[in-house]
C-alpha positions in Angstrom: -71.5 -5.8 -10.5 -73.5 -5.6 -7.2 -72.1 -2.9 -4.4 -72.3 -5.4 -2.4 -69.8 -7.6 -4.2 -67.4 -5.4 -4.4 -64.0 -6.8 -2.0 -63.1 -4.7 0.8 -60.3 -2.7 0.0 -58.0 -3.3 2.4 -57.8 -6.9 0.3 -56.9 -4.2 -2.6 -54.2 -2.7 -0.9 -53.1 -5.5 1.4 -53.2 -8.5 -1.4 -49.5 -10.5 -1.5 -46.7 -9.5 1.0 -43.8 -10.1 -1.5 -43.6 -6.1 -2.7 -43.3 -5.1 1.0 -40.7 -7.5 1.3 -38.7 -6.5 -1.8 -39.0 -2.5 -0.2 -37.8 -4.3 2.8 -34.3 -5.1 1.1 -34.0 -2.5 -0.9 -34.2 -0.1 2.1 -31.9 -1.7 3.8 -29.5 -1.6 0.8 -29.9 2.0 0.7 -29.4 2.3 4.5 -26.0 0.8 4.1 -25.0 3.1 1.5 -21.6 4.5 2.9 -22.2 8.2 3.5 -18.3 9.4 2.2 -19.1 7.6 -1.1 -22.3 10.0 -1.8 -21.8 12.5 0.7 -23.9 14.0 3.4 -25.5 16.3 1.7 -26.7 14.3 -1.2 -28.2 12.1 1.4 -30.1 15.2 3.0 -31.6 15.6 -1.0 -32.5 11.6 -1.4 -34.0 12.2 2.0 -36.3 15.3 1.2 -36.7 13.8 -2.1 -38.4 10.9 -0.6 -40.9 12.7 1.7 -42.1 15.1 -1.1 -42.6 12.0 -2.8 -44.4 10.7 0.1 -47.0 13.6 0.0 -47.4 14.2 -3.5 -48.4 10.7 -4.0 -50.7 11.1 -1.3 -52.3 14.3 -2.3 -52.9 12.7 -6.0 -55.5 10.1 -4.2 -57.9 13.5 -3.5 -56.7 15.9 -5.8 -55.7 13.6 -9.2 -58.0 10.6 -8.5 -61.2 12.4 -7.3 -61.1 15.8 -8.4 -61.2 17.3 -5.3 -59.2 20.4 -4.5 -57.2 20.4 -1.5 -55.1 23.1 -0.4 -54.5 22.2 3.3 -52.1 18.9 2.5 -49.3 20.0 4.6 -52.1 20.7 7.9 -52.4 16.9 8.1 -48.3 16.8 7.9 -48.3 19.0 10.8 -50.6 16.9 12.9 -49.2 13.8 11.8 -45.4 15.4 13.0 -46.7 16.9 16.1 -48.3 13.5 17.2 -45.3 11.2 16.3 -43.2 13.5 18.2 -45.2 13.7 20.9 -45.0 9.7 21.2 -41.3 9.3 20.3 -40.1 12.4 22.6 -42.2 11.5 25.9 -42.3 8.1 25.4 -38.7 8.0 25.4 -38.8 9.6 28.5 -41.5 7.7 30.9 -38.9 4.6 28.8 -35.7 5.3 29.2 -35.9 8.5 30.9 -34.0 10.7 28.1 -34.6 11.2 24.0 -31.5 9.6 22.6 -31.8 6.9 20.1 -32.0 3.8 21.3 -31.2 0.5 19.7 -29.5 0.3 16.3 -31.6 -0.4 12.6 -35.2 -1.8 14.2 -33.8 -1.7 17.7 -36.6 -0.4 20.2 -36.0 2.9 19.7 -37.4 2.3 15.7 -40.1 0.5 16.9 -41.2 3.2 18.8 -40.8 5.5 16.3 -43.0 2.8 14.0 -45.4 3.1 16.1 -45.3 6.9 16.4 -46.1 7.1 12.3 -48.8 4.6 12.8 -50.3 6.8 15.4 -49.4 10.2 13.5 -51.1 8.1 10.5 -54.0 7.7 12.3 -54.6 11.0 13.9 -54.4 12.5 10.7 -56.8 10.3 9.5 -59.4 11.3 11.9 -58.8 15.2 11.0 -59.0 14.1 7.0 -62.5 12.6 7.8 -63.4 15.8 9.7 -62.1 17.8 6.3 -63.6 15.3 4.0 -67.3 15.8 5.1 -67.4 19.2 3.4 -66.0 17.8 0.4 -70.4 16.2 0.0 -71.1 19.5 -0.4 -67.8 21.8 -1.6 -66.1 21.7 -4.7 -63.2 23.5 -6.3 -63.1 27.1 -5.3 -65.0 26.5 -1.9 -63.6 23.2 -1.2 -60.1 25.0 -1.5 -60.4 28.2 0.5 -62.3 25.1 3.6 -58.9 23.3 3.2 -56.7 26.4 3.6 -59.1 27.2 6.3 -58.1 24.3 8.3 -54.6 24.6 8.0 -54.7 27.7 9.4 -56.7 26.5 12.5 -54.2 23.4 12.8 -51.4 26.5 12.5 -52.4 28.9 15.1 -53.6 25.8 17.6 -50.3 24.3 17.6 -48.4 27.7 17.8 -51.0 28.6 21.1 -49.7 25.1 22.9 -47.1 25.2 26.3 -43.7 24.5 26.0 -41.8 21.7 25.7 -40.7 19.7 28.9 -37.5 19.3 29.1 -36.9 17.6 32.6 -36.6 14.1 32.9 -38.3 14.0 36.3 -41.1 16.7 35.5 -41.9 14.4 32.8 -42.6 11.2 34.8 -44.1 13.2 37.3 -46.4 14.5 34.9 -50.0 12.4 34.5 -50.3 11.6 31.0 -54.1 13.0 30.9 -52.0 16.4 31.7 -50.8 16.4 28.2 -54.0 16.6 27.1 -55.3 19.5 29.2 -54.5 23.1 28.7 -52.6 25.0 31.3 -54.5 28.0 30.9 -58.2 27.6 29.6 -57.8 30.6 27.5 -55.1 29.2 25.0 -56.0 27.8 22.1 -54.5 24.9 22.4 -56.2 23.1 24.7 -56.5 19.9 23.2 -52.7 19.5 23.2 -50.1 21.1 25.2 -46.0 20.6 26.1 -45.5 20.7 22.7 -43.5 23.8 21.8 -46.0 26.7 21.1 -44.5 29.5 18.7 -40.6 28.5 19.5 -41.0 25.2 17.6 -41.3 21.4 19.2 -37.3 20.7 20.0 -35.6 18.1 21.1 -37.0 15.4 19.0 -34.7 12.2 18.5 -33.5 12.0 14.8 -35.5 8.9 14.0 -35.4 9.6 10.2 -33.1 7.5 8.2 -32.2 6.4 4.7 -33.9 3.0 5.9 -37.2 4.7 7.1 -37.3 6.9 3.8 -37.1 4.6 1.3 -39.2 1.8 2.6 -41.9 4.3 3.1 -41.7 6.0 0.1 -41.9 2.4 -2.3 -44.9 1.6 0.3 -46.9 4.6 -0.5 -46.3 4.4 -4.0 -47.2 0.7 -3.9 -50.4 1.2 -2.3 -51.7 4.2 -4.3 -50.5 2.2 -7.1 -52.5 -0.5 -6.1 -55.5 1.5 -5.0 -55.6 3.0 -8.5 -55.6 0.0 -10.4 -58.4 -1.0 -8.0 -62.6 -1.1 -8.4 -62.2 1.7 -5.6 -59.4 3.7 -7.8 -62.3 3.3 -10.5 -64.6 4.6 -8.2 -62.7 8.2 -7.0 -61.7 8.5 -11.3 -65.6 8.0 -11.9 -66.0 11.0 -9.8 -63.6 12.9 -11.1 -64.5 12.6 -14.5 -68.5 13.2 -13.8 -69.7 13.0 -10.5 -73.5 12.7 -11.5 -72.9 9.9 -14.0 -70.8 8.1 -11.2 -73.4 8.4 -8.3 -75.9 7.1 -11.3 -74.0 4.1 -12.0 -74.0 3.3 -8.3 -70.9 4.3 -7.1 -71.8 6.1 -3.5 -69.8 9.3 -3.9 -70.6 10.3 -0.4 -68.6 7.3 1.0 -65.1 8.1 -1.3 -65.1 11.3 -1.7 -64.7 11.2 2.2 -62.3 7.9 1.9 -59.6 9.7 -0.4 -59.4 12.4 2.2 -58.8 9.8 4.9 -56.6 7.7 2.6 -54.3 10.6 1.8 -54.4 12.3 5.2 -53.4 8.7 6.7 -50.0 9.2 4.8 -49.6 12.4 4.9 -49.2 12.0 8.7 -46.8 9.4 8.1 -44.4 11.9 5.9 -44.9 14.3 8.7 -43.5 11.8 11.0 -40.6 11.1 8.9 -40.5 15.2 8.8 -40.4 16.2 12.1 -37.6 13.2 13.0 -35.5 14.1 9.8 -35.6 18.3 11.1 -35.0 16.8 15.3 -33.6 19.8 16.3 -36.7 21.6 15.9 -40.2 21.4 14.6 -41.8 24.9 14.1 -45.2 24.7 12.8 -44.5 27.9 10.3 -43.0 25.6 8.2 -45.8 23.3 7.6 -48.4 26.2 6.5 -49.5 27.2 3.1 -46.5 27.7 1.2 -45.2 23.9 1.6 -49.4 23.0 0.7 -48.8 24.8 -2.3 -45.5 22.8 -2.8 -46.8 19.7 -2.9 -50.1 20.8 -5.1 -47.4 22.1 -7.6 -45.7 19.1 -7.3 -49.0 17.1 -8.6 -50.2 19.4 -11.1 -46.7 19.3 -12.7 -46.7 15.2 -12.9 -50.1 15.4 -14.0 -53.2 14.8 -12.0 -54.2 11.3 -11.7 -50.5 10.2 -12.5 -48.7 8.9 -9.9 -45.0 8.4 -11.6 -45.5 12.0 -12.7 -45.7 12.9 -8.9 -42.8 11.0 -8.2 -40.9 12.4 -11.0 -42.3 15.8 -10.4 -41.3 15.8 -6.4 -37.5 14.6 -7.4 -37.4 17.6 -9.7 -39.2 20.3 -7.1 -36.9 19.3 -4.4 -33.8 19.1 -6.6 -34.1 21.9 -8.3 -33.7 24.9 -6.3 -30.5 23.0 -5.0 -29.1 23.3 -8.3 -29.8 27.2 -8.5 -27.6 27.7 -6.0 -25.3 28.9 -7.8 -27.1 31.9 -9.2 -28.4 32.3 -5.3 -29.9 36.3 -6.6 -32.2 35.1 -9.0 -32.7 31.5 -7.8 -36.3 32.1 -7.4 -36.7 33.9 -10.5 -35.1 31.1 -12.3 -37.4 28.3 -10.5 -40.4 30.2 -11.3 -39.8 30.7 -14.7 -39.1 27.0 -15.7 -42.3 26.2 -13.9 -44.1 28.3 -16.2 -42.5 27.2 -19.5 -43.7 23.6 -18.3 -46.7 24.5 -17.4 -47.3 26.5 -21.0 -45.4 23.1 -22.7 -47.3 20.8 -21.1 -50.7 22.3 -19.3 -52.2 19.0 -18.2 -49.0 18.2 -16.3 -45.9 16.0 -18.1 -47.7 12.8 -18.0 -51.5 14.0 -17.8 -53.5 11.4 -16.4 -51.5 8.1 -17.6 -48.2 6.7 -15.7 -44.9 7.0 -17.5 -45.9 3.4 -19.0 -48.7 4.5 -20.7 -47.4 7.1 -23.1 -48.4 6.3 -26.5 -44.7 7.7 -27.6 -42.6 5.2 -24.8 -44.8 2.4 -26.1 -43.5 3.0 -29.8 -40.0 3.4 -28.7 -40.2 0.8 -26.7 -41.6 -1.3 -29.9 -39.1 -0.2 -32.3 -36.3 -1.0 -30.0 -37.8 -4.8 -29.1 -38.6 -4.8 -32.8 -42.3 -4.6 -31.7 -44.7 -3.4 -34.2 -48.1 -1.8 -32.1 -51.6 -3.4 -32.5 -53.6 -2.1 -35.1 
């Protein structure tokens, strides 16, 4: 097939509204769920649960579907946090004039936050593309240690911003090009300011629900779904499995090696929205350095790269987990370590490798016998 007759793929991802609309209910089924029949803190798990599944997902589209190595994920979460709660915490205030929720389910006050993922989406987006050009020349090793790089910048910049503003007045008095102009020209963070600086961004209006959550989670995994089973999801696994023999079949690797960065910074942000508004009380950007990148790359190599059930499956267990351990709190870590190492000797190309749950020769027999199926010879 010509390039050029290839569909765009926003028709990939965007085909049939009837999926959304069936995440639609189901979120709001969940949202309804009465909190003194599960209890709180099961909730806070199904909550966490779904962001890691949010970003593990998303980190598959560069690290399972291309081949690329990424270990800056959780940098694009930051900026994708920091700019939805920029949005949600001073709009609010030029709004209404304070940071309490406003509205009930999809009142105003959840549209603005819609619009703050969209825009923490996009943001993140624009950095992925500024990470994804090294990526033409980078693999593996290098590409890595440029990822880390950057989340280290993104780090130190948002710990080098102002404080927050907490006055109602002060904040309408405040030009909005202000926000975007250091106070002092030798801070860092000049780009962004008001936003917390080491102390954390606080004050942020707890957004995040069980609605929010799950509708976004199902999305994601829709779409990558989608995107997978795509011509363009055959184009980043060409890639992967021999970048040469893909660029001589046609496929321009220089355009998606660069796209699955965007693609999976794009929702990162989004998870980092749904982040910073679950935490509300405070957003400290220590928390969204290396150790939770290396979370989430765990969390995909574990599912198996390319596999996007595994992820899912994967994140549920990673965030589970050391919830369980809690019981032998002295040698939780020890424990958690250890089970990921006896996995990762059981099973070294992940628990599902680089099919979907589906897929598994072994389902599809038991599957069979149990339908009475016999497989095609």
């Amino acid at each position: 097939m010509n390039s050029n007759d290839k569909p765009p793929m926003w028709k990939w991802l965007l085909k049939g509204y009837g999926p959304f609309l069936i995440f639609f209910l189901i979120a709001l089924g969940v949202y309804h769920v009465p909190v003194a029949a599960v209890g709180e803190y099961n909730l806070k798990i199904y909550t966490m649960a779904c962001i890691a599944i949010v970003m593990a997902v998303s980190l598959n589209v560069v690290n399972g579907y291309t081949g690329q190595f990424s270990l800056g994920h959780a940098s694009f979460m930051a900026v994708g946090g920091y700019t939805s709660g920029f949005v949600t915490y001073y709009g609010s205030f030029k709004l209404w004039g304070d940071t309490q929720i406003h509205g009930g389910l999809l009142g105003s006050g959840d549209w603005l936050f819609f619009g703050s993922m969209i825009a923490g989406g996009l943001v993140a987006a624009a950095f992925g593309w500024l990470v994804g050009l090294p990526s033409l020349r980078l693999r593996g090793d290098y590409l890595a240690i440029v990822t880390l790089g950057f989340g280290e910048i993104v780090r130190v910049i948002l710990q080098r911003s102002s404080r927050v503003i907490y006055d109602a007045e002060k904040v309408a008095e405040t030009p909005v090009i202000s926000f975007v102009n250091a106070e002092k020209k030798t801070e860092l963070g000049g780009l962004v300011t008001h936003i917390g600086g080491t102390i954390g961004f606080d004050g942020l209006p707890k957004y995040t629900n069980l609605f929010w959550v799950t509708f976004v989670a199902l999305a994601v995994i829709f779409v990558c779904y989608r995107l997978k089973a795509s011509i363009h999801g055959r184009a980043f696994i060409a890639i992967r499995e021999n970048e040469i023999a893909a660029e001589a079949m046609g496929v321009n690797t220089t355009k998606y090696k660069v796209r699955a960065f965007v693609i999976a910074a794009f929702f990162a942000g989004i998870g980092g929205a749904l982040f910073a508004h679950e935490q509300a009380t405070l957003l400290n950007p220590r928390e969204l350095g290396f150790q939770r990148s290396l979370d989430y790359v765990i969390m995909v190599v574990l599912g198996g790269m390319g596999s996007i059930s595994g992820s899912i499956l994967a994140a549920i267990g990673l965030t589970i987990l050391p919830e369980l351990l809690r019981s032998v709190e002295q040698f939780r870590m020890i424990v958690y370590a250890l089970l990921l190492i006896i996995v990762m000797i059981w099973r070294p190309q992940g628990l599902f490798g680089i099919y979907e749950i589906w897929e598994l020769p072994w389902l599809r027999r038991l599957v069979g016998r149990i339908f009475g199926r016999r497989p095609k010879q």
